[in-house]
C-alpha positions, 0 to 999 in steps of 0.5 A: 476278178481280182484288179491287175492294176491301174491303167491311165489311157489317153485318147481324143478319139471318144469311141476308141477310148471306151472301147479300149476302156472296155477291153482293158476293164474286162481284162481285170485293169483299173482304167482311168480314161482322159481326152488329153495328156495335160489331163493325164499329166495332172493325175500322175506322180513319180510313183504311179504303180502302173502303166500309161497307154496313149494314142501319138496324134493329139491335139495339144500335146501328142503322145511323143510329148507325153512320153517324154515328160513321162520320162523325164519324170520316170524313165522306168514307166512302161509307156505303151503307144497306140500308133496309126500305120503312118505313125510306125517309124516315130514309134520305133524310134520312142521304142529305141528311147525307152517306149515300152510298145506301140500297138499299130492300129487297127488290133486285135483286143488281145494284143492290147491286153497282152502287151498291158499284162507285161508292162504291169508285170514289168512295173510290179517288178520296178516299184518292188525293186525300189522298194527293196533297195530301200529297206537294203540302204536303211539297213546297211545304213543302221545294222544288217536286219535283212529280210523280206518275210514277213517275220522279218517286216514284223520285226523290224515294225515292232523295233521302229514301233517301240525303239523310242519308248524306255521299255525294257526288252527281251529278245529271243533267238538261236545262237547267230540269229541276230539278237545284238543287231536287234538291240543295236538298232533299238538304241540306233532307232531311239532318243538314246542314241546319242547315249552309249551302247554297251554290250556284254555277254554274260557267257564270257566272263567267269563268275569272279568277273562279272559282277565287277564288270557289271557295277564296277568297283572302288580302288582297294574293293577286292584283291587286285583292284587297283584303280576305280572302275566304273561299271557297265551299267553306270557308263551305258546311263543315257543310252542302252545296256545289252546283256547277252547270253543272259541266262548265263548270269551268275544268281549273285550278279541276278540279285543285284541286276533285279535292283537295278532294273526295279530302282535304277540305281547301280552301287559298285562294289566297295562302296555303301552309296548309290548311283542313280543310273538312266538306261534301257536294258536290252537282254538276250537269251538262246533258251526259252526263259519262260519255260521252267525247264529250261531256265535252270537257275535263272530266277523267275523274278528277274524274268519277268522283269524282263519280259516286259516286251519280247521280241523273237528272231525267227531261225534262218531255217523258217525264213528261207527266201531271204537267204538269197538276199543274205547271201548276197549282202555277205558277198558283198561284203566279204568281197570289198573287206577281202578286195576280191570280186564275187564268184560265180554261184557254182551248182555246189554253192547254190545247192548248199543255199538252197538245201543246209538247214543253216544250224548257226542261221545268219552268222553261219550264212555269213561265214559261208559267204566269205569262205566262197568269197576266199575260194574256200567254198563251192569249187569257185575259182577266185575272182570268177565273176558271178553273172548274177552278183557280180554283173552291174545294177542295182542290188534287187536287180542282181538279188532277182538273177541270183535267185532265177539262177538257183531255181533254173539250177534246182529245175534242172537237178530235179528234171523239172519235178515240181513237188522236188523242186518246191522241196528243195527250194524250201518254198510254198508251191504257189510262191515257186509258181510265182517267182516262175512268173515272175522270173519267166521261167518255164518249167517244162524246158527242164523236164527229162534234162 
């Protein structure tokens, strides 16, 4: 059996200790028993991933006592209190105070367990709440990569892992997927950062523009040159150059950008020096560069000197559970840059989340958040409050109402069917049942609506 987690359990009775423990293990829990709370106390730290079940009457420091420096320490651990029939009163009372349960002796083995399960479930949910807004405030904090698939932790992995080396790297995604926030946070993330981040993208500028752009050019090189110009790449030595589109490249400009990359060096148009320049360069393409047929006129040469590391941006369609969490970030956003409240997630809204392939992935998603946002999108009334966004907490608190609100929704377009449920949603049928768990939903109260 698989560990439901651990359990600390504290009580000077000897007998009542090891029959508890005894439950608590065949139940599945890892239970650490202790006589006192000052030994329970020595053992435990603010991010204990589980729950502390104490008897009241102790010698020394009672379970009263060690419920409250539990909660000074941690005020969301699940403490669960075992009380003698005199003792009731106090324990409702620490339940009032933020207790999770007390448990009146004598009782059943079931009643200790049942009431262990929902702390721990309540737990799981607290340190992965925490651990969310964590990678939500690092996030905000350096560029957008949200995601809690495990694509999406890979990724952000591997950018951590090789943003501080000076490799070259080519990133690969559709249209929107987020190819310059990659980039940004490989420069944001590495000894460079102090250094400039310059973008260009490659698909903008006509032929006649680009190379001047790029290597910049002397006054009197060419016709309109006034003043001298310093190129993209000489001002982004120190820091990262990011090409995108750059299968977009002129092969006049490819030729030149091969040097740059082999030598490091740069020389602008209408001079014979060279400059030596000190960069990173981070490309992006939407094709596959690797495959002939799609590279067209992009030479292979420059490919693979490119493709040193490469790193892929899964689309939107293949990472469907975050899209709840997107979702709400652009709302957010689109409702403090608009000065509007968040509206109520309609059918309307909820369906188009859960069911549009989102062609244009996450710059599509975020489009559509602020056209809700204006009143735009979903039959929302601007400035309704959405129960789930709106409503105060944490942002994983309001992400986990938003997503049991669009699954309640789904169950009740699908009349609780489950393979069409799981088919909307977009989701594995074992993470459907999970969120079910998780959110205490019942399936069954949907079925024939």
């Amino acid at each position: 059996m698989e560990a439901l987690g651990p359990v600390l359990l504290v009580d000077d009775d000897a007998q009542l200790r090891k029959a508890m423990t005894q439950t608590l293990d065949l139940a599945g829990f890892l239970v650490t028993p202790f006589a006192s709370a000052a030994e329970a106390l020595q053992m435990i730290s603010p991010d204990f991933g589980g729950v502390v079940i104490s008897d009241i009457r102790m010698p020394g420091i009672d379970g009263l006592q060690l419920f409250e420096r539990l909660r000074a320490m941690d005020p969301d651990l699940p403490v669960i209190l075992v009380t003698g029939h005199g003792d009731i009163p106090m324990a409702v009372r620490a339940i009032q105070e933020g207790a999770y349960d007390f448990i009146a002796k004598p009782f059943p083995a079931d009643r200790l367990v049942q009431s262990a399960l929902r702390a721990m479930e309540k737990r799981r949910l607290i340190i992965e709440n925490r651990s969310l807004r964590l990678a939500a405030e690092k996030a905000e904090g350096d560029a957008p990569l949200i995601g809690q698939t495990p694509a999406m932790e890979r990724l952000r992995n591997t950018i951590r892992h090789i943003a501080n080396t000076d490799v070259d790297v080519l990133v690969a995604g559709e249209t929107g997927s987020g190819k310059e926030v990659v980039a940004t946070l490989l420069h944001r993330w590495s000894r460079r950062a102090s250094g400039h981040f310059v973008a260009l993208n490659c698909g903008a500028l006509p032929e006649s523009v680009i190379e001047a752009e790029l290597f910049g050019h002397e006054a009197g090189a060419f016709t309109g040159a006034q003043k001298k110009r310093v190129g993209r790449i000489e001002y982004a030595s120190g820091g990262t150059l990011f090409l995108d589109e750059i299968e977009s490249m002129p092969l006049s400009a490819q030729v030149k950008m091969l040097r740059v990359l082999e030598k490091r060096e740069v020389s602008p148009l209408g001079v014979n020096e060279v400059r030596p320049v000190d960069l990173r360069v981070v490309a992006a393409a939407k094709i596959d560069l690797g495959n002939p047929a799609e590279r067209g006129d992009f030479r292979e040469d420059l490919f693979f000197r490119l493709n040193v590391v490469t790193l892929s941006i899964p689309p939107l369609r293949e990472r469907r559970e975050d899209v709840p969490l997107l979702y709400a970030h652009f709302a957010a956003r689109a409702a403090s840059r608009f000065n509007r409240e968040v509206p109520a997630i309609t059918p309307t809204v909820a369906r188009h989340l859960a069911e549009h392939s989102w062609p244009g992935n996450v710059r599509e998603l975020g489009h559509y958040a602020e056209r809700v946002v204006l009143g735009l999108e979903g039959d929302a009334p601007v400035g309704a409050p959405s129960p789930a966004l709106a409503a105060g907490g944490t942002l994983p608190e309001r992400i986990d109402r938003y997503e049991a609100e669009i699954i309640r929704e789904t169950l009740k377009e699908q009349k609780g069917d489950v393979a069409g449920t799981v088919e909307a949603l977009g989701i594995a049928r074992k993470t459907f049942y999970d969120k079910l768990q998780r959110h205490g939903i019942a399936r069954t109260d949907y079925v024939g609506d």
